[in-house]
KOLLO-713149 format. One record per residue (C-alpha): x, y, z; residue in three letters. Coordinates in steps of 0.001 Angstrom, whole numbers, always signed. Each point is the difference from the previous one (the first is absolute). Layout:
<atoms>
- px, py, pz, rodren
- X, Y, Z, ALA
...
</atoms>
This chain:
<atoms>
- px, py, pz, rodren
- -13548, -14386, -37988, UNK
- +2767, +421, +2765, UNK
- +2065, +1886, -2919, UNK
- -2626, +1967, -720, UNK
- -170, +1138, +3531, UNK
- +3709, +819, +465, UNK
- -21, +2272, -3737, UNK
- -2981, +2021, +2382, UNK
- +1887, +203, +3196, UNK
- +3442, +1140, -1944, UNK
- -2006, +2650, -1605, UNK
- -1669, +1775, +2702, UNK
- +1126, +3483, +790, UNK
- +2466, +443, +2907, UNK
- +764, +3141, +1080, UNK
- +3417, +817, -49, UNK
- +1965, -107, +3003, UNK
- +861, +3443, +2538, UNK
- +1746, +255, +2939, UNK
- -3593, -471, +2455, UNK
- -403, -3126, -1438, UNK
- +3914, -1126, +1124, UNK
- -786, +1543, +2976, UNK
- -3338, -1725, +999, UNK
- +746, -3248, -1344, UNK
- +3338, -51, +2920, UNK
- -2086, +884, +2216, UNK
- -2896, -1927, -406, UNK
- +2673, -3053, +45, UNK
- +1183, +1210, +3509, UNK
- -3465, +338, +1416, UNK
- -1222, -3898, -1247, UNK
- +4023, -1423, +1197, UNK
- -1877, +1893, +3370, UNK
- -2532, -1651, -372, UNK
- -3012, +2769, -373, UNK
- -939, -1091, -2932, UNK
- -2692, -2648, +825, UNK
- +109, -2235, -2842, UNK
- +4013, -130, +390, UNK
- -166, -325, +3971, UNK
- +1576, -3427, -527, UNK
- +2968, +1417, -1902, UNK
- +995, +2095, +2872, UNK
- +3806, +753, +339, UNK
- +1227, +2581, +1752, UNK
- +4222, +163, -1559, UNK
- -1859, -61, -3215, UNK
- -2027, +3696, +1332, UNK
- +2836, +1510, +1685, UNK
- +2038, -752, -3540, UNK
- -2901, +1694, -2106, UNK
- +144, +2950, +2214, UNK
- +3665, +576, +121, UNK
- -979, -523, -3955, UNK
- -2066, +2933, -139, UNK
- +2830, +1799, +1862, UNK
- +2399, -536, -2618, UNK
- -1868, +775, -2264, UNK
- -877, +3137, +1096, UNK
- +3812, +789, +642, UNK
- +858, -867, -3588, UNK
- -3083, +2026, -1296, UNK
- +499, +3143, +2232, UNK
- +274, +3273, -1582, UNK
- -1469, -1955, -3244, UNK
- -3689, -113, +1499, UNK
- -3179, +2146, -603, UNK
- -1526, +1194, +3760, UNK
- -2797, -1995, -657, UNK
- +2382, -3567, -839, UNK
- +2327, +1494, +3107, UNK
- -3510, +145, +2426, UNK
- -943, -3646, -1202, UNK
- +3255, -1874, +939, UNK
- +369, +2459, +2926, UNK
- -3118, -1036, +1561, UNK
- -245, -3657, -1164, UNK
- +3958, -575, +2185, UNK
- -1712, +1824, +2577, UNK
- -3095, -2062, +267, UNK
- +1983, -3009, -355, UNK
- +2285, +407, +2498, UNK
- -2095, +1177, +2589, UNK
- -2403, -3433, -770, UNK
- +3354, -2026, -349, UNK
- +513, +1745, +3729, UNK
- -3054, -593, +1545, UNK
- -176, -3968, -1303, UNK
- +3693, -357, +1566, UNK
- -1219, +1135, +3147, UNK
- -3183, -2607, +295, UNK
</atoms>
């Protein structure tokens, strides 16, 4: 039974991977290490945040020039966002 289970999970469609879904995946990482995700609250670590967004930064360095407007908006506003709550959490 359990193998019969893992031949359906290994077969289900995954769509293949693009730059949002780098993008959102860092920065949903940063916001639970911030602890605002609430089912990761305990996990809170705020080195682990501040690495994810300096993350984001390089990888907007390395991608610049490379980037659609739309993929240079996304990472754009998601440092943005995350530094300014990174900011404000420092401050409490």
């Amino acid at each position: 039974m359990s193998q019969e289970k893992d031949n359906a999970n290994s077969t289900a469609k995954i769509d293949p991977p693009v730059f949002a879904t780098l993008v959102h995946s860092i920065t949903h990482t940063a916001l639970a290490a911030m602890g605002l995700i609430p089912e990761m609250k305990e996990k809170e670590n705020k080195a682990l945040a501040e690495f994810n967004i300096e993350l984001l930064i390089l990888l907007r360095e390395k991608t610049k020039g490379n980037l659609t407007e739309e993929e240079k908006q996304l990472i754009d506003n998601c440092i943005q966002d995350l530094q300014i709550t990174f900011s404000q959490q420092a401050k409490e």
